[in-house]
Structure formats: C-alpha cells, structure tokens
C-alpha positions, 0 to 999 in steps of 0.5 A: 500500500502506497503511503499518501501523507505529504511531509510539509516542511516545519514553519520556523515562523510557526515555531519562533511564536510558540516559542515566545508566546508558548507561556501559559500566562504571556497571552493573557499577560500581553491581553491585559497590558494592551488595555491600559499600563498596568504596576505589577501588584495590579496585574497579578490581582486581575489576573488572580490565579498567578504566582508572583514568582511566574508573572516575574518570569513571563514578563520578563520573557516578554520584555527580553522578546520586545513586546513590553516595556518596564518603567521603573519610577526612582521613588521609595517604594519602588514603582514600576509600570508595564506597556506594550512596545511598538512590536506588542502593539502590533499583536493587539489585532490578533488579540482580538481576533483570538478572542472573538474565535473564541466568543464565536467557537468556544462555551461561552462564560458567564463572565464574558 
C-alpha cells in the first residue's frame, strides 16, 4: 500500500511564536497590558490565579522578546509600570481576533 501523507516542511515562523508566546500566562499577560499600563501588584490581582514568582518570569520573557516595556519610577517604594512596545502593539489585532474565535467557537462564560 502506497503511503499518501505529504511531509510539509516545519514553519520556523510557526515555531519562533510558540516559542515566545508558548507561556501559559504571556497571552493573557500581553491581553491585559494592551488595555491600559498596568504596576505589577495590579496585574497579578486581575489576573488572580498567578504566582508572583511566574508573572516575574513571563514578563520578563516578554520584555527580553520586545513586546513590553518596564518603567521603573526612582521613588521609595519602588514603582514600576508595564506597556506594550511598538512590536506588542502590533499583536493587539490578533488579540482580538483570538478572542472573538473564541466568543464565536468556544462555551461561552458567564463572565464574558
């Protein structure tokens, strides 16, 4: 029997996004911080069901990969806040897209 599975070639676009947004937090992260600029205590309270020590990780991912930027007011204590980059603006668009996907084609939530 002649085997008819194509092989496709591995898409390393495909790949260097997962790789980047592959957090289980840096989508809902990145959701959160397009809306407004955010101070980390904040976030972590919108966000609710995150450690201090992973939201610490994911946006410090996510400001290695240039899509947030941290301000950090020199004050006592220290303040600092968190937005979006040129580069992390220019995924807001498909923010929505996945959200709308998922109004569409996912059970809704009472708290949509």
């Amino acid at each position: 029997m002649k085997n008819n599975l194509i092989e496709y070639e591995r898409c390393a676009t495909i790949a260097k996004i997962q790789s980047i947004l592959g957090g289980k937090w840096k989508i809902e992260i990145l959701y959160y911080i397009s809306l407004k600029t955010w101070r980390f205590g904040e976030l972590q309270r919108q966000i609710g069901n995150i450690t201090q020590s992973t939201l610490t990780k994911q946006l410090r991912e996510l400001e290695t990969d240039g899509f947030i930027s941290r301000y950090i007011y020199q004050e006592i204590p220290p303040k600092v806040e968190y937005s979006l980059t040129d580069l992390g603006k220019s995924f807001v668009p498909i923010l929505h897209q996945m959200k709308q996907w998922g109004k569409e084609n996912l059970p809704h939530d009472d708290n949509e």
